[in-house]
TIVO-2410 file (N, C-alpha, C; in nm, 3 decimals):
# residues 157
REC num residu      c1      c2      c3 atome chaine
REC   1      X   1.836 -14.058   3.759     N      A
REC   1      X   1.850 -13.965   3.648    CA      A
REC   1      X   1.751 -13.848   3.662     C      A
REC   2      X   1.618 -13.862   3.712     N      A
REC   2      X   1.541 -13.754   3.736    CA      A
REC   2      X   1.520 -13.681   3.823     C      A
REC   3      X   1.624 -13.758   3.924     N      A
REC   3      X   1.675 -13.623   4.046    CA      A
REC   3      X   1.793 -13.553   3.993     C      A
REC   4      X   1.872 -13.571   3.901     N      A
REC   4      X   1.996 -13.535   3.816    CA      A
REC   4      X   1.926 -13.404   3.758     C      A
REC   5      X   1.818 -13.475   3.636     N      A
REC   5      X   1.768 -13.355   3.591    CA      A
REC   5      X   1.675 -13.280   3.661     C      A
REC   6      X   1.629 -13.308   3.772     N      A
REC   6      X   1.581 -13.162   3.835    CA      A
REC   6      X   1.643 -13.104   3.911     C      A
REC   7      X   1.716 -13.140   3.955     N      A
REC   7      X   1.867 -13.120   4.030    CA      A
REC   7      X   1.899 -12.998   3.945     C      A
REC   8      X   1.949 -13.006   3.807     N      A
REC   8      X   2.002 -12.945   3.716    CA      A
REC   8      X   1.936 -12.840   3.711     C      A
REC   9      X   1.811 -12.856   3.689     N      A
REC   9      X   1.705 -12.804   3.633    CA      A
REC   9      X   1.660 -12.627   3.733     C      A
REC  10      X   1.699 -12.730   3.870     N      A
REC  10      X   1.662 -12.584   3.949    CA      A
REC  10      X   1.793 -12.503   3.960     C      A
REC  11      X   1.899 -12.563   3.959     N      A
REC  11      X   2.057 -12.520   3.968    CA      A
REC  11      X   2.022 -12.379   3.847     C      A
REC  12      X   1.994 -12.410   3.754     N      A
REC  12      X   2.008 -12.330   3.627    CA      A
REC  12      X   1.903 -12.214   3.638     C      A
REC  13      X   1.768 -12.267   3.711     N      A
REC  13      X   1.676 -12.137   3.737    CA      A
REC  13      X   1.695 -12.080   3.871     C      A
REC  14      X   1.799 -12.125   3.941     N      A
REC  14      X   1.905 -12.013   4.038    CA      A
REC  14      X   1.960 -11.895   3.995     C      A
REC  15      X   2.057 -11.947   3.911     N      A
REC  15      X   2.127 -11.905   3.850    CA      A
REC  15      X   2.065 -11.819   3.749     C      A
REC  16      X   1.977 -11.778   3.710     N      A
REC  16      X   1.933 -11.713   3.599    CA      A
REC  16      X   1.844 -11.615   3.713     C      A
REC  17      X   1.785 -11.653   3.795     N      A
REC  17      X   1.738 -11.562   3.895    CA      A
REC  17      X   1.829 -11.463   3.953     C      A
REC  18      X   1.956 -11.518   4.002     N      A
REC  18      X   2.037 -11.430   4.076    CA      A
REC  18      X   2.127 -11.348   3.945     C      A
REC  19      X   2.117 -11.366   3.830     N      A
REC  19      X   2.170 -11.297   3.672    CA      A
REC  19      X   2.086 -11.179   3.724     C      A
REC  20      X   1.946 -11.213   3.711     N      A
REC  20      X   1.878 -11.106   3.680    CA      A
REC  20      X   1.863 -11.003   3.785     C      A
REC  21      X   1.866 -11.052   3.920     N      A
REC  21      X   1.894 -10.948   4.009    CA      A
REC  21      X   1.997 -10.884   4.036     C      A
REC  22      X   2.130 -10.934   3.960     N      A
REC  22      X   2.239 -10.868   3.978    CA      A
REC  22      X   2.209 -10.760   3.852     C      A
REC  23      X   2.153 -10.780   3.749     N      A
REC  23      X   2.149 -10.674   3.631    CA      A
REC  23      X   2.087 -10.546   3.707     C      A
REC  24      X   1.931 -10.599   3.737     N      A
REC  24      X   1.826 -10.514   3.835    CA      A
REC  24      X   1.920 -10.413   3.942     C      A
REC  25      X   1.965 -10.487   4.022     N      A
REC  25      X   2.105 -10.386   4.140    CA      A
REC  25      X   2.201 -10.270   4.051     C      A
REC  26      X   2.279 -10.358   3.950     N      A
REC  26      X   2.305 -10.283   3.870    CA      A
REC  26      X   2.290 -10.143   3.787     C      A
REC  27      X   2.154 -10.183   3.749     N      A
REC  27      X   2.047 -10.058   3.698    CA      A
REC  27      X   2.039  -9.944   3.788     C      A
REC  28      X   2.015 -10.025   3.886     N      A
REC  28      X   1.950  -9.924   3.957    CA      A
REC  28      X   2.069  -9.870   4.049     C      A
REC  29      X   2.183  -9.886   4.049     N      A
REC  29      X   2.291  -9.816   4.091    CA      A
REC  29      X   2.338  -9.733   3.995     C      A
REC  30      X   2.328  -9.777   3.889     N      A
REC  30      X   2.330  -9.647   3.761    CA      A
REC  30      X   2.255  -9.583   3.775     C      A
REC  31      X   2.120  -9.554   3.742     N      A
REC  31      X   2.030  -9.449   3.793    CA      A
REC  31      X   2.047  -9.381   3.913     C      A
REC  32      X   2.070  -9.452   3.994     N      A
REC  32      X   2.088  -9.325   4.150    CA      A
REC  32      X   2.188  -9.272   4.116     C      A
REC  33      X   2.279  -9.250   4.024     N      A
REC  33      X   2.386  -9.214   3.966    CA      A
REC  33      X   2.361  -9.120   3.886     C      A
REC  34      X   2.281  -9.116   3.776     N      A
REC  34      X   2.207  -9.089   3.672    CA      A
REC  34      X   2.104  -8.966   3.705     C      A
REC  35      X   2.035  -8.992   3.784     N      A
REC  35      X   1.894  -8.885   3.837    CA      A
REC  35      X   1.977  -8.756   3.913     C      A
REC  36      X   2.061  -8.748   3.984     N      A
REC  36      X   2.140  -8.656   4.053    CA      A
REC  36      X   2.176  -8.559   3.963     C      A
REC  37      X   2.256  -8.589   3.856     N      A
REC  37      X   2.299  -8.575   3.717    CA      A
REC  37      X   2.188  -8.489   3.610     C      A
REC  38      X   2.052  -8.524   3.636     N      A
REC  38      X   1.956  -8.450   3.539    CA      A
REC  38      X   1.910  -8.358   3.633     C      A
REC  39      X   1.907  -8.378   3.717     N      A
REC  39      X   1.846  -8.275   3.814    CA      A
REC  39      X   1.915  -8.124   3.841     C      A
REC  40      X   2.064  -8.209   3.832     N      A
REC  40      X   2.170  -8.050   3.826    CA      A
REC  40      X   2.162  -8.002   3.717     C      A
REC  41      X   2.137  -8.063   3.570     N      A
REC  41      X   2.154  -8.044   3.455    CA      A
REC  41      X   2.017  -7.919   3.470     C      A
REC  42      X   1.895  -7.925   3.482     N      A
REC  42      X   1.802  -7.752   3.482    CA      A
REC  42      X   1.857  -7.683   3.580     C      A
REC  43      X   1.938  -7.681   3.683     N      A
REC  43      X   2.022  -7.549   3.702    CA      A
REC  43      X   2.101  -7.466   3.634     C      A
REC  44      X   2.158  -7.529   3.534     N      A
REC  44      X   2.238  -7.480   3.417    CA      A
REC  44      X   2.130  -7.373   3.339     C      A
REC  45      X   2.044  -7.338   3.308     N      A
REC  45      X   1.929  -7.299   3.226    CA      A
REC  45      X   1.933  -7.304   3.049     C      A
REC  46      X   2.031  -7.447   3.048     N      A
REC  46      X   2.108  -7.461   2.912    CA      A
REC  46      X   2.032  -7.579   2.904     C      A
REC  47      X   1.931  -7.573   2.776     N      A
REC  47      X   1.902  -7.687   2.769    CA      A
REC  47      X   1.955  -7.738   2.664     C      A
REC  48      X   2.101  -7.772   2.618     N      A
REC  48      X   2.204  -7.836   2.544    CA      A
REC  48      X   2.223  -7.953   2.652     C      A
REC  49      X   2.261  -7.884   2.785     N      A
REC  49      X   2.263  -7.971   2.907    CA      A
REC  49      X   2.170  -8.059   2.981     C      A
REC  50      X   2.033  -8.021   2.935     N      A
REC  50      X   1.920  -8.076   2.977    CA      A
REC  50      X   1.878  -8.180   2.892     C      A
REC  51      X   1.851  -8.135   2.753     N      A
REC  51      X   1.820  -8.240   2.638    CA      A
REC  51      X   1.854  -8.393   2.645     C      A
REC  52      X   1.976  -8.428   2.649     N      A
REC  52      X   2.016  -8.502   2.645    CA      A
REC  52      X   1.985  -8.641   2.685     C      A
REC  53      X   1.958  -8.610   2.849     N      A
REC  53      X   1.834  -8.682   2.931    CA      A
REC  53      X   1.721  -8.710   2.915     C      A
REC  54      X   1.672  -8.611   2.765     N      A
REC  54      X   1.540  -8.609   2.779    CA      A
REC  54      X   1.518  -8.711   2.606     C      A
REC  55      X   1.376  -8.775   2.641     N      A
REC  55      X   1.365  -8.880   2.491    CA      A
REC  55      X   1.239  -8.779   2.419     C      A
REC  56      X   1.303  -8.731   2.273     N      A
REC  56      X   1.161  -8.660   2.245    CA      A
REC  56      X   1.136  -8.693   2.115     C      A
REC  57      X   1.077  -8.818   2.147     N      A
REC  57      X   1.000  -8.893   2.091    CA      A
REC  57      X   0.830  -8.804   2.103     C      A
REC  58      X   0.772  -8.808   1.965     N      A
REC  58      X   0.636  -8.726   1.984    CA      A
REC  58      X   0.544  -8.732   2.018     C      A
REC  59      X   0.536  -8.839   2.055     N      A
REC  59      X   0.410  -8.917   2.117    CA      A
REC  59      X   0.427  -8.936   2.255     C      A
REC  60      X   0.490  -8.860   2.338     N      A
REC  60      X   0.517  -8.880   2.480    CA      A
REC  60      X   0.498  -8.783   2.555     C      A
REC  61      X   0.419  -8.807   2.673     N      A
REC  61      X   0.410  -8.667   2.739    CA      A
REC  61      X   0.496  -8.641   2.865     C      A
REC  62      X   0.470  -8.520   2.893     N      A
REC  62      X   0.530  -8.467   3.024    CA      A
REC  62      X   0.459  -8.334   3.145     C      A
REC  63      X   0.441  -8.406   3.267     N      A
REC  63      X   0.394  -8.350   3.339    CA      A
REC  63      X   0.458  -8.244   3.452     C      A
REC  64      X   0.463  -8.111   3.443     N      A
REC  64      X   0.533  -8.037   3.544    CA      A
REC  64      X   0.410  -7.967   3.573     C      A
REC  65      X   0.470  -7.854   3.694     N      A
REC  65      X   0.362  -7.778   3.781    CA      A
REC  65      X   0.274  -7.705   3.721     C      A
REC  66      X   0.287  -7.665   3.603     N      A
REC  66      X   0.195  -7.571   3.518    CA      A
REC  66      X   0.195  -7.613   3.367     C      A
REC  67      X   0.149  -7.595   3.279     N      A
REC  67      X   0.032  -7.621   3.279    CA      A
REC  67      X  -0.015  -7.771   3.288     C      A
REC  68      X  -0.151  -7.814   3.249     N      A
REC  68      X  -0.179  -7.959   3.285    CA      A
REC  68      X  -0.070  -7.987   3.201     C      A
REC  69      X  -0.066  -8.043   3.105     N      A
REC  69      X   0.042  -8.120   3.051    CA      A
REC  69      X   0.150  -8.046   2.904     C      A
REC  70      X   0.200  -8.180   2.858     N      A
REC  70      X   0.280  -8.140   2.769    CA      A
REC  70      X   0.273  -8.242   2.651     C      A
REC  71      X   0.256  -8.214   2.553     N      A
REC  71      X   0.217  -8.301   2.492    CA      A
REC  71      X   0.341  -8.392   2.423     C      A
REC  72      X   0.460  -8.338   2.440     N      A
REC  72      X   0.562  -8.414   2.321    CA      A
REC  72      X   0.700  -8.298   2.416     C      A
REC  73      X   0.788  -8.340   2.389     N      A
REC  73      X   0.941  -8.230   2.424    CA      A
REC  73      X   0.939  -8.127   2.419     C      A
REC  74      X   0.893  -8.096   2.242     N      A
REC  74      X   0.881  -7.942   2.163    CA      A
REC  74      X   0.835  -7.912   2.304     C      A
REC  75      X   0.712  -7.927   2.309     N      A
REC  75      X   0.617  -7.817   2.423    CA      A
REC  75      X   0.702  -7.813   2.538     C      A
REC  76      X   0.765  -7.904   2.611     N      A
REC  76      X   0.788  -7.882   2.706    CA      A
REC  76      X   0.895  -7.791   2.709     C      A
REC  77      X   1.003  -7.821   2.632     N      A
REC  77      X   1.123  -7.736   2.590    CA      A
REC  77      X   1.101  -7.587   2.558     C      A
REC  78      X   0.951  -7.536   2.464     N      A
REC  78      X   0.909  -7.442   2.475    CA      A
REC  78      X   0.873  -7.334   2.597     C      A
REC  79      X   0.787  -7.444   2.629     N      A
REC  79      X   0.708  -7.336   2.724    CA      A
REC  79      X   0.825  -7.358   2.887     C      A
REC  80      X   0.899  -7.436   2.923     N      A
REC  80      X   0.994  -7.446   3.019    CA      A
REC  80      X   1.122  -7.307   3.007     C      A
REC  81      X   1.154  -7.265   2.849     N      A
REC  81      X   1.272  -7.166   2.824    CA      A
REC  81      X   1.174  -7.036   2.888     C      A
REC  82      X   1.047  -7.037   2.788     N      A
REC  82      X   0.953  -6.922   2.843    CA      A
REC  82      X   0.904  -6.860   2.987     C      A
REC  83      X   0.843  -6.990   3.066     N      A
REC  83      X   0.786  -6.988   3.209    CA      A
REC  83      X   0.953  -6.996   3.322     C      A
REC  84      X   1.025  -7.071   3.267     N      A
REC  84      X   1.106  -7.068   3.424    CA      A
REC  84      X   1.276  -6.995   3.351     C      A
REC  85      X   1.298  -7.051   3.261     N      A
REC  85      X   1.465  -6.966   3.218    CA      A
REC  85      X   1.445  -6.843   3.206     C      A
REC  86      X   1.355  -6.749   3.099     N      A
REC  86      X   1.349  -6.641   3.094    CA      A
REC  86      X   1.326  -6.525   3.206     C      A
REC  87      X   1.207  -6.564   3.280     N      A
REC  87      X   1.242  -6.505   3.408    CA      A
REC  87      X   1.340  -6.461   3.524     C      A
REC  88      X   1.400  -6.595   3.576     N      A
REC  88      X   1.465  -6.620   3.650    CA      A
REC  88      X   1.598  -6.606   3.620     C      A
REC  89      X   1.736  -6.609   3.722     N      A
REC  89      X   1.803  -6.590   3.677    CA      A
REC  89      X   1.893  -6.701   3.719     C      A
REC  90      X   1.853  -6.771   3.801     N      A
REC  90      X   1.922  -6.879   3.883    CA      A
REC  90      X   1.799  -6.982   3.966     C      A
REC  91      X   1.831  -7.111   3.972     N      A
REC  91      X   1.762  -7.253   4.004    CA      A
REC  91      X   1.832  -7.268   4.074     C      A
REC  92      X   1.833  -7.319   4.200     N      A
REC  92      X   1.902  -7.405   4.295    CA      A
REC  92      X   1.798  -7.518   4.328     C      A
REC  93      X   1.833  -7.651   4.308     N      A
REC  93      X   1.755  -7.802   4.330    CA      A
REC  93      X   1.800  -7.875   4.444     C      A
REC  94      X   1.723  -7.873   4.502     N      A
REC  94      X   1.842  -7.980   4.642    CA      A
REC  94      X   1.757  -8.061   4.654     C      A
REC  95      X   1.815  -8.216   4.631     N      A
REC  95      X   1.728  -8.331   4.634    CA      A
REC  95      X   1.735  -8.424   4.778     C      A
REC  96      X   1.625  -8.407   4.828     N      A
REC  96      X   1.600  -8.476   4.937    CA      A
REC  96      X   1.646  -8.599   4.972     C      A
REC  97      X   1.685  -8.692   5.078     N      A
REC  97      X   1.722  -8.784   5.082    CA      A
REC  97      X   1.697  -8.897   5.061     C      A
REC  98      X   1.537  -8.906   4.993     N      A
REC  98      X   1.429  -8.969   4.961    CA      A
REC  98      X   1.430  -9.064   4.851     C      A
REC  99      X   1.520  -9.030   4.775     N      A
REC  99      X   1.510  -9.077   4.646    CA      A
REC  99      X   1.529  -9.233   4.594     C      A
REC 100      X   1.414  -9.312   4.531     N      A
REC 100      X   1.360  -9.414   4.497    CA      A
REC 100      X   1.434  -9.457   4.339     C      A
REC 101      X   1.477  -9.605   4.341     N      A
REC 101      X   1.458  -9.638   4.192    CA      A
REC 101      X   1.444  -9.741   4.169     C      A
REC 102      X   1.359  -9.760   4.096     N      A
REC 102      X   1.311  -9.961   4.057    CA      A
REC 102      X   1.322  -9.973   3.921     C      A
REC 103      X   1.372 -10.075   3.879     N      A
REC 103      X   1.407 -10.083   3.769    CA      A
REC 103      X   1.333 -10.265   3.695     C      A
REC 104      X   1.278 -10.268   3.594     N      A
REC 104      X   1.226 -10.390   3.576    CA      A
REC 104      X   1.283 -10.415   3.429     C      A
REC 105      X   1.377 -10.438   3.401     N      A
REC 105      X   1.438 -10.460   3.249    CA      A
REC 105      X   1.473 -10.343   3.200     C      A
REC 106      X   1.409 -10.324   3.069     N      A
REC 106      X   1.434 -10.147   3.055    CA      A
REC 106      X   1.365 -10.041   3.080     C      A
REC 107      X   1.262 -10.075   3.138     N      A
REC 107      X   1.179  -9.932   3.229    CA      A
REC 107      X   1.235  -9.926   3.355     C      A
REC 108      X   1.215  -9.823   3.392     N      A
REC 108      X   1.271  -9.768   3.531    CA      A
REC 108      X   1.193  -9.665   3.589     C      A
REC 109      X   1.187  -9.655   3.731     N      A
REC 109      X   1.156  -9.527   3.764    CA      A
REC 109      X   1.241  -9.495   3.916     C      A
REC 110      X   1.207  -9.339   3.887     N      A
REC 110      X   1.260  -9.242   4.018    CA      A
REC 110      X   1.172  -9.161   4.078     C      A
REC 111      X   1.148  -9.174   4.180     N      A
REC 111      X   1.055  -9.105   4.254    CA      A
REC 111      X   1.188  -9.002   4.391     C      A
REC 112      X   1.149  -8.871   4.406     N      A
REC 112      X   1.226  -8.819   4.516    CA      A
REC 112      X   1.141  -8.675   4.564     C      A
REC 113      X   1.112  -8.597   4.681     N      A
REC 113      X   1.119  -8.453   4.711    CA      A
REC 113      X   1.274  -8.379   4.705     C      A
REC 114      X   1.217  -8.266   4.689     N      A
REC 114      X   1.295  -8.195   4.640    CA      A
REC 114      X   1.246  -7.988   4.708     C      A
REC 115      X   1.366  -7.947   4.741     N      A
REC 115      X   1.349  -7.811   4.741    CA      A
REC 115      X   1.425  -7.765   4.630     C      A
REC 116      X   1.329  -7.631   4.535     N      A
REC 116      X   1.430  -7.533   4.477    CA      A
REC 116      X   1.373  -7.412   4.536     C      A
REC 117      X   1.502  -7.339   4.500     N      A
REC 117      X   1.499  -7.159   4.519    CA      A
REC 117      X   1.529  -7.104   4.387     C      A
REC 118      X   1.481  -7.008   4.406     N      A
REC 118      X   1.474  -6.949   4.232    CA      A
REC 118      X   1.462  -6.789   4.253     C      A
REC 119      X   1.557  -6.739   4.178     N      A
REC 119      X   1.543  -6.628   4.207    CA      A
REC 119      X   1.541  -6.559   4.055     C      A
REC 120      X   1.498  -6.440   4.051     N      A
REC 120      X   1.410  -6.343   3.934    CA      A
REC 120      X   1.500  -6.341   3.857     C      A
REC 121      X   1.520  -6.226   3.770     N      A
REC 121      X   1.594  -6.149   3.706    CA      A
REC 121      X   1.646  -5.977   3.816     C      A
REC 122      X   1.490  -5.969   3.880     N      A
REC 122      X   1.469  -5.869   3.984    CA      A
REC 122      X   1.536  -5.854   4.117     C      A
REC 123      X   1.615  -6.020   4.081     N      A
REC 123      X   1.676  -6.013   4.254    CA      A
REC 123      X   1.608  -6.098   4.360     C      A
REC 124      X   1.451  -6.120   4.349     N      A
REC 124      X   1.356  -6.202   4.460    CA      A
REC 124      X   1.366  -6.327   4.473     C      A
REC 125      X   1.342  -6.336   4.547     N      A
REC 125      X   1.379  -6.493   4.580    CA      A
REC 125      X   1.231  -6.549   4.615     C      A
REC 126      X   1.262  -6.749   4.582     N      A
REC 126      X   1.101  -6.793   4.647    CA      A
REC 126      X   1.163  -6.950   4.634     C      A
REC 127      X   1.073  -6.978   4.733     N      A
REC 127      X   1.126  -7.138   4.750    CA      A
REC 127      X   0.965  -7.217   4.718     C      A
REC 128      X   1.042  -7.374   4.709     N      A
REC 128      X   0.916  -7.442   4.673    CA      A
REC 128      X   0.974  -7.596   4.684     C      A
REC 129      X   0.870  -7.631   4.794     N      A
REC 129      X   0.897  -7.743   4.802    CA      A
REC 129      X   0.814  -7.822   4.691     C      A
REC 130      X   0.894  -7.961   4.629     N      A
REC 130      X   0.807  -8.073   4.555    CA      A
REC 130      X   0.854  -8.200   4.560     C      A
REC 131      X   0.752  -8.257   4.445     N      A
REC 131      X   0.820  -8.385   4.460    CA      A
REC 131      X   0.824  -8.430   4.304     C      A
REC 132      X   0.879  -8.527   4.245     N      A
REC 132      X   0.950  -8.549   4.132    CA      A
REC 132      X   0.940  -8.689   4.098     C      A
REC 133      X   0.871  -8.737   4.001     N      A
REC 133      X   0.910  -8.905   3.922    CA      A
REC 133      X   0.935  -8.871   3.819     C      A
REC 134      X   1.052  -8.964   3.767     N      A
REC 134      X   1.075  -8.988   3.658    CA      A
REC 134      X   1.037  -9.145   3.611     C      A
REC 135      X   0.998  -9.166   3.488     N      A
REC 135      X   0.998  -9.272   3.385    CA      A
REC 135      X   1.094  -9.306   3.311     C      A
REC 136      X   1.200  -9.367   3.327     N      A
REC 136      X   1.313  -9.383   3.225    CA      A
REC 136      X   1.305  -9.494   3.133     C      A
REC 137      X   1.390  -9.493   3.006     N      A
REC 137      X   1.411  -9.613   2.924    CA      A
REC 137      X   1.531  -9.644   2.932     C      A
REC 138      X   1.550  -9.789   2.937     N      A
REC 138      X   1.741  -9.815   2.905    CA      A
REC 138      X   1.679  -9.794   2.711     C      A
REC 139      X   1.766  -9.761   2.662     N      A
REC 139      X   1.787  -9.722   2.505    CA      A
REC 139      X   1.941  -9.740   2.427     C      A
REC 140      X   1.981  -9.815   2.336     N      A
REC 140      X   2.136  -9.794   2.299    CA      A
REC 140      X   2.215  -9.710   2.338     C      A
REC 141      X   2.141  -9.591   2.409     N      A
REC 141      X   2.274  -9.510   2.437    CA      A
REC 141      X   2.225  -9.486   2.561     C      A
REC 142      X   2.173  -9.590   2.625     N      A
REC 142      X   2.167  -9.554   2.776    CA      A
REC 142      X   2.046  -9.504   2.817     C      A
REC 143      X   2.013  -9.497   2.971     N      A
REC 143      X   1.907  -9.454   3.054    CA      A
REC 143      X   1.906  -9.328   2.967     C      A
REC 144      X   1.747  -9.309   2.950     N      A
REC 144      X   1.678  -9.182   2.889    CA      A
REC 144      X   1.512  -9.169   3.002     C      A
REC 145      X   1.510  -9.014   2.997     N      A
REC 145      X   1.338  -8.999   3.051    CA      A
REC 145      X   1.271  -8.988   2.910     C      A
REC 146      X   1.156  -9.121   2.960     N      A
REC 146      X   1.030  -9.120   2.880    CA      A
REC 146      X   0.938  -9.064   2.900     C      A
REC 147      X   0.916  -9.010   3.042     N      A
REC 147      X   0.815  -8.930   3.130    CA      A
REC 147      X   0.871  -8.872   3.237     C      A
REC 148      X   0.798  -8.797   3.262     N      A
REC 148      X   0.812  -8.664   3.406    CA      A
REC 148      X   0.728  -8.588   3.458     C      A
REC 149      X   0.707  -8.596   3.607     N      A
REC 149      X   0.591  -8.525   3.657    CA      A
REC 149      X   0.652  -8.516   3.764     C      A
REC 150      X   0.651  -8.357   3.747     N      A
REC 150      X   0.662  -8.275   3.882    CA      A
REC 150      X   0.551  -8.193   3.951     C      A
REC 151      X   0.533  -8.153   4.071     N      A
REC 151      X   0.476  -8.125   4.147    CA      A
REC 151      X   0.474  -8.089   4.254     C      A
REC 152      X   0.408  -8.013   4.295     N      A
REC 152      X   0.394  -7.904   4.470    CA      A
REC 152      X   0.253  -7.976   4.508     C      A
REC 153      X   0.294  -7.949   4.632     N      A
REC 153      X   0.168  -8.044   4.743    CA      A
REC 153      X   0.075  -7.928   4.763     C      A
REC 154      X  -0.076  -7.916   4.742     N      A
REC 154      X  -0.137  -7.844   4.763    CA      A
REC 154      X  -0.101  -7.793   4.894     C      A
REC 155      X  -0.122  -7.642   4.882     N      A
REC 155      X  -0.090  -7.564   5.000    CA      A
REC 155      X   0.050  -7.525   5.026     C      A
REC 156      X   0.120  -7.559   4.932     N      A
REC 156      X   0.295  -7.527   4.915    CA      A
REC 156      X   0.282  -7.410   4.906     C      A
REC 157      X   0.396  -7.348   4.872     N      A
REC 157      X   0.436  -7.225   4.842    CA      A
REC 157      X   0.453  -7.205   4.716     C      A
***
């Protein structure tokens, strides 16, 4: 009987192991799905299109190339229409082949490089290589970013 029940016993914590890595695969085939998707979404310079992806919740920050941080969405949403839409007139993002996602229940992350080109209002053009993580939440309505930090490698362009 007590090879029965451990018999059983490990049968069932198989089985609940290979549940959970099929969810985990899962996830994270949605997200590589998912990250492609937000990334095209700031080429648009519509952030109706961008929002969506984004969780702005107030207590959360966000890290891009300028300034040190962001303290909550508002800011980022602010000062992002100001520093890169208003200027420019066009984003092009091309995401490197690099791109990472691990997923542990409902946190997640994405790590990838990335080139954009960006050109003025003036016509000029400038490229810049970086690199990109995201922090996601699964949430009732799906993968959301909880965090973001982007970045150029000292000595970029």
């Amino acid at each position: 009987m007590r090879k029965l029940w451990a018999l059983s016993l490990l049968t069932g914590t198989a089985i609940i192991f290979l549940v959970i890595e099929s969810h985990a695969q899962q996830s994270e085939q949605a997200l590589r799905a998912l990250v492609p998707r937000i990334v095209a979404s700031w080429e648009t310079f519509d952030l109706s299109k961008i929002e969506p992806y984004y969780a702005a919740d107030p207590d959360l920050t966000y890290f891009d190339l300028a300034p040190l941080k962001y303290n909550n969405w508002a800011e980022y949403r602010a000062t992002v229409r100001k520093v890169l839409f208003e200027p420019n007139s066009s984003l092009k993002l091309k995401m490197n082949d690099d791109l990472r996602v691990h997923s542990r229940g409902s946190p997640a992350w994405a790590t990838f490089t990335f080139g954009a080109d960006i050109t003025n209002k003036q016509g000029a053009t400038s490229h810049l290589d970086g690199r990109w993580t995201m922090i996601l939440e699964k949430r009732a309505g799906g993968w959301i970013v909880v965090h973001e930090h982007v970045s150029a490698p000292l000595g970029a362009s």
